[in-house]
C-alpha positions as CSV (number, residue, x, y, z in Angstrom):
1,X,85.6,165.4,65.9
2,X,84.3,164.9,62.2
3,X,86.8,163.7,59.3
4,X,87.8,166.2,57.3
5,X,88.4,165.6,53.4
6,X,92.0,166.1,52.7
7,X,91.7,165.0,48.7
8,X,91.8,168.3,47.0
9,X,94.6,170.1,49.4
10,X,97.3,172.1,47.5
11,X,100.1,171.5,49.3
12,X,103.6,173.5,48.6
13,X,107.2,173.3,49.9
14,X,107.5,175.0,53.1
15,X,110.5,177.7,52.6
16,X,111.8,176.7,55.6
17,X,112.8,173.2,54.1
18,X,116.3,172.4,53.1
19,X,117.0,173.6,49.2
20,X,120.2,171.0,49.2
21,X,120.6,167.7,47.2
22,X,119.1,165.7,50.2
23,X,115.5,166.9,48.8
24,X,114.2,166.5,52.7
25,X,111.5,168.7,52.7
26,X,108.0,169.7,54.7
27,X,105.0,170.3,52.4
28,X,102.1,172.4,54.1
29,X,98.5,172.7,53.2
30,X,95.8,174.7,54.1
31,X,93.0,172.6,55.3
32,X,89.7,175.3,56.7
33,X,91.4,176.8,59.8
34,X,94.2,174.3,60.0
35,X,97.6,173.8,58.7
36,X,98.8,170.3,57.9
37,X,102.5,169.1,57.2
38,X,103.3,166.2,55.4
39,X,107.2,164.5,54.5
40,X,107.3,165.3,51.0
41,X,109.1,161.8,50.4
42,X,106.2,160.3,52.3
43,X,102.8,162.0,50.8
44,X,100.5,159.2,51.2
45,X,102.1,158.7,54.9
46,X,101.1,160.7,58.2
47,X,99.4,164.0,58.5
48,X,100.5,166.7,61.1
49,X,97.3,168.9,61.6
50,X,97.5,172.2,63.4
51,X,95.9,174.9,63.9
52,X,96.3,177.5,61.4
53,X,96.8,180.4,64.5
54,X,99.8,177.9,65.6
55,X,101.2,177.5,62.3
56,X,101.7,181.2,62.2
57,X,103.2,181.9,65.7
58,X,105.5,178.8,65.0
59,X,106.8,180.4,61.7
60,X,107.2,183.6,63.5
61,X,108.9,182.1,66.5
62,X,111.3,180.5,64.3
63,X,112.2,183.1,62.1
64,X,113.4,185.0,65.1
């Protein structure tokens, strides 16, 4: 699989993260037909890549 430039992503709080003083939150980022997650107090750390398709049903799954 090729590497895939994740430099310019926008990422953005996930509105399923936590809105309390502990600030532990999920950022998200749309990277071509993937989603990837990141620990917002980590940015430069890890990468969770998924595809976008899964992303969705996730959100929906949870949100039952």
């Amino acid at each position: 699989m090729p590497a895939m430039d994740l430099t310019d992503l926008r990422w953005r709080k996930s509105s399923r993260s936590s809105d309390g003083s502990n600030h532990d939150c999920v950022e998200v980022a749309v990277a071509g037909d993937m989603t990837a997650l990141r620990d917002s107090k980590n940015p430069s750390g890890p990468l969770l890549m998924v595809p976008a398709s899964g992303y969705t049903s996730f959100n929906r799954w949870t949100s039952a």
